[in-house]
C-alpha positions in Angstrom: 0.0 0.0 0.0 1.0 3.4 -0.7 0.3 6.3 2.0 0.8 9.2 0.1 3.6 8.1 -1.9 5.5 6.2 0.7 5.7 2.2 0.7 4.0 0.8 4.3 2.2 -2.2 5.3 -1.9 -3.6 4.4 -3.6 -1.7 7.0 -6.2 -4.6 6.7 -4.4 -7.4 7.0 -4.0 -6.4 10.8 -6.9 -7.5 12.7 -10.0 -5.6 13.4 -8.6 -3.0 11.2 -11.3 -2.1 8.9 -10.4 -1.4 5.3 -9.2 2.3 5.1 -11.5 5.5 4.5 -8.8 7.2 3.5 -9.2 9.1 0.0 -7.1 7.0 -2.1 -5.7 8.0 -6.0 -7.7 7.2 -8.8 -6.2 5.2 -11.7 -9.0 5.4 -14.0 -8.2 5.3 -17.8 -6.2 8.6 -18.9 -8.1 8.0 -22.8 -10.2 10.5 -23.5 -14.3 9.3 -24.2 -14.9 8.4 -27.3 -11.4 7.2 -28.1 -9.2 3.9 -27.8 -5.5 2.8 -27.0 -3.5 3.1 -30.5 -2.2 -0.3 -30.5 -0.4 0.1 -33.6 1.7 2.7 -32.0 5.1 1.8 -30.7 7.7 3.2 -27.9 11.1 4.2 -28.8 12.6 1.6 -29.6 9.8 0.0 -31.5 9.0 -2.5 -28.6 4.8 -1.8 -28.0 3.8 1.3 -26.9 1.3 -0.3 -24.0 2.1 -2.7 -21.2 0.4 -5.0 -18.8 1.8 -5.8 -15.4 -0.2 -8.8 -13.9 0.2 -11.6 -11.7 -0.7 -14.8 -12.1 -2.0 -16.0 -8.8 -4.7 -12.8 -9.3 -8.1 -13.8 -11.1 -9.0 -10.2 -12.3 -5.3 -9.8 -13.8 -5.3 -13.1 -15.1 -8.4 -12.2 -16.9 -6.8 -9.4 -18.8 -4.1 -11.8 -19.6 -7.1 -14.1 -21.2 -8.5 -11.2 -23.0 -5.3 -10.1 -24.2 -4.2 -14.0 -25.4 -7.7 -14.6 -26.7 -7.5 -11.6 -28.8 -4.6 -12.5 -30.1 -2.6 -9.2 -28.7 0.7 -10.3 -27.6 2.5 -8.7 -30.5 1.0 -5.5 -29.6 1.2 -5.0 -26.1 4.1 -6.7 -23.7 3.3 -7.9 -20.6 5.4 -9.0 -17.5 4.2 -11.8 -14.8 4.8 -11.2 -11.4 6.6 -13.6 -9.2 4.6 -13.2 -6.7 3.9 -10.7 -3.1 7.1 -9.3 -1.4 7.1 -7.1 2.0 7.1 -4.1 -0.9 4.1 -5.6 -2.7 4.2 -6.7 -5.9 7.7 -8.1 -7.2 9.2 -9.0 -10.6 12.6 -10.5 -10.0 14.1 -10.0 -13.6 13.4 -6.8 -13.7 10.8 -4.8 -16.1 11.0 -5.6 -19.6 9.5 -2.0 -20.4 10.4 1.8 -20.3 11.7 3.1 -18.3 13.0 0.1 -16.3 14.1 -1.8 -19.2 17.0 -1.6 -19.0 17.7 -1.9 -15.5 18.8 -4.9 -13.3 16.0 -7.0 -11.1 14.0 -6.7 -9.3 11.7 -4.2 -9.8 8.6 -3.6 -7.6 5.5 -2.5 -8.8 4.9 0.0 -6.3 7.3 1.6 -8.5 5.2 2.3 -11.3 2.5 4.1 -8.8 5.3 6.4 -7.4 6.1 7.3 -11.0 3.0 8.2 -12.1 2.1 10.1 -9.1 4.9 10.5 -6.7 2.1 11.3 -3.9 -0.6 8.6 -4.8 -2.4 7.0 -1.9 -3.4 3.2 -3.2 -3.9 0.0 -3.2 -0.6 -1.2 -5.2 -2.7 -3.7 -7.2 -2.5 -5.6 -10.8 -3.0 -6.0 -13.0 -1.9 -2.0 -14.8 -1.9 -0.7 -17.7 1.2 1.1 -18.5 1.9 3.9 -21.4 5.7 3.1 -21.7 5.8 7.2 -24.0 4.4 9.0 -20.9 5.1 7.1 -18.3 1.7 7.4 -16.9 -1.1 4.6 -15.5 -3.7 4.6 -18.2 -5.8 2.1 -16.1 -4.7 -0.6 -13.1 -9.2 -1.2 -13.3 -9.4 -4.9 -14.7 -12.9 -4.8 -16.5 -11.6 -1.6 -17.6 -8.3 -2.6 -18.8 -10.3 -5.6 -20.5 -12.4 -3.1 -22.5 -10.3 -0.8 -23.2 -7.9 -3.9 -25.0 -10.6 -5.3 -27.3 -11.8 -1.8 -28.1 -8.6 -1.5 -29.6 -8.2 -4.7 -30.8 -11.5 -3.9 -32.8 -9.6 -0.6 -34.1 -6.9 -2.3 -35.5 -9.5 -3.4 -38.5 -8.0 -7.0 -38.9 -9.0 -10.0 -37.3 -5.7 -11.5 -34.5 -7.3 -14.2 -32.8 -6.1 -17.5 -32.9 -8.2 -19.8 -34.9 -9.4 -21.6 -31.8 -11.0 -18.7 -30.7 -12.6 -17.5 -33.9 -15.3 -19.5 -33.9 -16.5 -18.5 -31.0 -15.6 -15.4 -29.7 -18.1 -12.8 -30.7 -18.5 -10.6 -33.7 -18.5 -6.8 -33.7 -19.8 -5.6 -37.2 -22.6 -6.8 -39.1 -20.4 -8.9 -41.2 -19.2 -10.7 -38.6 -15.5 -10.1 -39.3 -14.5 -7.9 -36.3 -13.9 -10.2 -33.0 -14.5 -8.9 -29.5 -14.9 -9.6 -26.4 -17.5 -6.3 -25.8 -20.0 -6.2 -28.7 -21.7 -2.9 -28.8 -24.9 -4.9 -29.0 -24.2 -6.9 -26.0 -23.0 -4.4 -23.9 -25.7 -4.0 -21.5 -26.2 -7.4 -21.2 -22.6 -8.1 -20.3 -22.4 -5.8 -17.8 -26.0 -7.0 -15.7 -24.4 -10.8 -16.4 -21.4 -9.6 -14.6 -23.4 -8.2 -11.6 -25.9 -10.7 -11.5 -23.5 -13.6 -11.6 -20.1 -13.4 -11.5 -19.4 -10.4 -9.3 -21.3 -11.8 -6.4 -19.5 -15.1 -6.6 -15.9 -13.3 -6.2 -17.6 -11.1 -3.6 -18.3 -13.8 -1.9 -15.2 -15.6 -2.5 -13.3 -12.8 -1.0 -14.8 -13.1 1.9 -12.2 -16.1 2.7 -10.0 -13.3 3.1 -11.7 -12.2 6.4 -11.7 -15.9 7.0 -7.6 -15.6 7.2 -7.9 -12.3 8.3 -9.3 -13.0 11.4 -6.9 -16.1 12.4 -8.9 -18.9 10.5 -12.3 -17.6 12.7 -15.9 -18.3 10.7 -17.2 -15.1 11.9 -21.0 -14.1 10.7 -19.3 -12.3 8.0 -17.5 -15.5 6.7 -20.2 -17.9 7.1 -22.6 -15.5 5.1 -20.3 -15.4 2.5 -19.9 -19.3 2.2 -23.5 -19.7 1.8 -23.5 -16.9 -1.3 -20.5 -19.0 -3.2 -22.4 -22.0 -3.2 -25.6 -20.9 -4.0 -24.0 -18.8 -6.9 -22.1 -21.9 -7.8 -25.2 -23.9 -8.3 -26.9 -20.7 -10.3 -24.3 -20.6 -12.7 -24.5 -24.8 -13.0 -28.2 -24.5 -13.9 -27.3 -21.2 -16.1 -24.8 -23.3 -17.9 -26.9 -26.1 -18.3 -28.4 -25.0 -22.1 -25.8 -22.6 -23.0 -21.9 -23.2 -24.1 -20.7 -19.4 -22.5 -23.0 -17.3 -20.4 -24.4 -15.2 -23.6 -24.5 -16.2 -27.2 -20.9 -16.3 -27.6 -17.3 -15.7 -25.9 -17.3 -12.3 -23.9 -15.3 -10.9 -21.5 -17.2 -11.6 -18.7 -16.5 -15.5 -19.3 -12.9 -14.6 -19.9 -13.7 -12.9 -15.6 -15.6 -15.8 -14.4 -12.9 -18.4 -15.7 -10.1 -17.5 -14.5 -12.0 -17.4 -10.5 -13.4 -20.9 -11.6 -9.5 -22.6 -12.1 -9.1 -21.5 -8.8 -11.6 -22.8 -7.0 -9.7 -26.5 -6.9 -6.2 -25.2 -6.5 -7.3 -23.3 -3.8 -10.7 -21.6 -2.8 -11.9 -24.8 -1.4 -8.9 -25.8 1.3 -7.5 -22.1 1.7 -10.8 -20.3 2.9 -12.1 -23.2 4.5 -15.1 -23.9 2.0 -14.1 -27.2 2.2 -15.8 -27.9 5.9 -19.4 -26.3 5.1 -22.1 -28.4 5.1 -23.0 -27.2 1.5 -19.6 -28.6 0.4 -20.6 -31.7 -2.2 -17.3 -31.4 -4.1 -14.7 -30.0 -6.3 -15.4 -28.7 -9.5 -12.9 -29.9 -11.8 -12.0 -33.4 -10.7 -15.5 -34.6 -10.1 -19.2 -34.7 -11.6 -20.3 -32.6 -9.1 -20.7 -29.4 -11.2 -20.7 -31.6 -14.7 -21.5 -28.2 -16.6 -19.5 -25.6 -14.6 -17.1 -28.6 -15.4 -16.9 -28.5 -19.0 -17.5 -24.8 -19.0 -14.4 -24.5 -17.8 -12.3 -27.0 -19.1 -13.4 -25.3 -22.3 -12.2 -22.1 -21.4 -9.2 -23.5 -20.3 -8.4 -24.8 -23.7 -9.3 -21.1 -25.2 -6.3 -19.3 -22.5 -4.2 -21.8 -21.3 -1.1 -20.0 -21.7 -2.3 -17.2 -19.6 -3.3 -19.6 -16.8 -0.2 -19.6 -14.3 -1.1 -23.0 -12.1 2.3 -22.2 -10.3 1.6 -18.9 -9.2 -2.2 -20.4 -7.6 0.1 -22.0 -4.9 1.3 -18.3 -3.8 -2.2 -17.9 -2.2 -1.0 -20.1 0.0 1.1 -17.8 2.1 -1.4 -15.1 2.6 -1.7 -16.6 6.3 1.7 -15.8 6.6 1.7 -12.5 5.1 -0.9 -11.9 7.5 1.2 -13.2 10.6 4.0 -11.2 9.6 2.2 -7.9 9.0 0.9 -8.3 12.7 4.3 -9.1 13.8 5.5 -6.0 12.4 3.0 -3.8 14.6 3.7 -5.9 17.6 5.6 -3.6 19.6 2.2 -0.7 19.1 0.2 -3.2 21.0 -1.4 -5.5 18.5 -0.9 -9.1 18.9 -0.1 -12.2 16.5 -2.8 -14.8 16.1 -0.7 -17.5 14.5 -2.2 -18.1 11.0 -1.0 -21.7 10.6 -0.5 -24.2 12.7 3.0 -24.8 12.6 4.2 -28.1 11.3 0.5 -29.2 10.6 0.3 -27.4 7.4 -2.5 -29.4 5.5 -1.8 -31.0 2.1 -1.7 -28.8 -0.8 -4.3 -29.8 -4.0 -2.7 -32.1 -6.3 -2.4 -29.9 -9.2 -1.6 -32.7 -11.5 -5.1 -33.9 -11.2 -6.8 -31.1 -11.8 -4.1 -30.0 -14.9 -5.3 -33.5 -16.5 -9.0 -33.3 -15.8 -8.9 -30.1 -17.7 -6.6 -31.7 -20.1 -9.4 -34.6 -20.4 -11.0 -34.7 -24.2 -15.0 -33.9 -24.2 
């Protein structure tokens, strides 16, 4: 987090510290209405004039990976993957592959980028961001933003990019059918109540596992609610997806959003927020016939953006307890007190990603 341009510890991950009310910096996209990003516009030294910082362990960065893959956009804008959280935030060993860190030595911290574009910025250093490498400014670090803003372009460039996989089904912008995106003029509205109706509520309610670790692995009110609301949207979107391959006619970007929380509901939701010992719990998605069409949903997906889908990084959610734990640590000595996170050498057994890699992997 950033207090007025100065790196300092998550307020919130100390305990009963409510999320901050302080005014924080708006990052909201620096392109005027009524324009796009020009994607065919290049830095310097001809490397893309746009680039994406995101992290794989992050669904709503991974998402603008999707979009970005599915699109077929990694010619024209670069990206870098974190590897993973650091007591700074955000880190990228190697270094940034963009200007102006480009060519500087690793590692390079996020956090960096805020202080740059506004050397007194109060935030939230989050992914995934938009960068604009020619002014060195934070056109967006908004996800569903960021996703718009890509396949707007995308439809600007006036020729089709997507890989052939994706053509079929993504949908169309123009009357001919020739454009691809993933935000249809004529579907707008619709995408944007399908996200709030469905898929915005399910990672609201997923979040609330963070409380859940928050608050020394407690199931407060708060928590319990929240378990309810994931598997009750879990079995709307099963029944949803029962007559239907995406959650509109075609491919949108709100399946590219719901997706990538989906993958992570096996590799970690389940055993990491303790959803796993509710009495609504019948099963995993992916490696059983428990949700047979959230199932194939996503294993379809899957095959559309499986290079943007970092099964490595999933396991870094795993040390949020400890992130928490040291955080507290840190603020020891003003009075607040460590609730251990984990239970020392009782650590339960990770997922088996290997199982879940190869049920996706599994032919219709």
């Amino acid at each position: 987090t950033l207090r007025e341009g100065m790196i300092v510890p998550d307020p919130y991950f100390l305990k009963n510290t409510a999320k901050s009310n302080v005014e924080t910096t708006q990052f909201k996209s620096t392109i005027r209405p009524g324009r796009h990003l020009r994607l065919e516009e290049t830095a310097n030294d001809g490397s893309p004039r746009f680039h994406l910082f995101v992290a794989g362990s992050c669904p709503l960065a991974s998402s603008v990976a999707g979009a970005r893959l599915i699109l077929g956009l990694e010619h024209s804008i670069s990206m870098d993957v974190s590897d993973g959280q650091s007591g700074a935030g955000w880190v990228f060993l190697n270094g940034a592959t963009c200007s102006p860190w480009k060519d500087r030595e690793g590692p390079f911290w996020l956090y960096e980028a805020y202080q740059l574009a506004d050397p007194l910025c109060t935030a939230s250093v989050s992914v995934p961001l938009l960068w604009d490498t020619k002014t060195h400014k934070i056109v967006s670090n908004d996800c569903w933003e960021i996703s718009k803003l890509i396949s707007d372009a995308s439809s600007d460039l006036g020729f089709c990019s997507c890989p052939k996989n994706v053509l079929h089904v993504i949908s169309k912008q123009d009357r001919n059918n020739s454009i691809p995106t993933l935000f249809p003029d004529d579907l707008k509205q619709d995408i944007e109540q399908m996200l709030k109706s469905s898929v915005e509520p399910l990672l609201d309610a997923v979040e609330t596992g963070y409380e859940y670790l928050r608050n020394g692995k407690v199931e407060t009110p708060l928590v319990l609610k929240g378990r309810i609301k994931v598997f009750a949207m879990l079995d709307k979107l099963e029944e949803l997806l029962g007559n239907r391959s995406y959650l509109l006619d075609n491919l949108t970007g709100v399946d590219v959003r719901l997706a990538f929380c989906l993958l992570q509901f096996d590799a970690c939701y389940w055993d990491l927020f303790g959803l796993r010992s509710s009495e609504k719990y019948r099963g995993p998605i992916l490696t059983s016939d428990i949700y047979p069409n959230l199932k194939a949903y996503t294993r379809e997906m899957y095959q559309l953006m499986k290079p943007a889908v970092y099964f490595e990084s999933f396991r870094q959610l795993y040390r949020l307890g400890q992130a928490i734990e040291f955080t507290r640590d840190s603020y020891s000595c003003n009075g607040v007190t460590s609730n251990k996170i984990l239970n020392g050498d009782n650590e339960e057994q990770l997922p088996d990603l290997h199982k879940i890699v190869a049920a996706l992997e599994m032919p219709k």
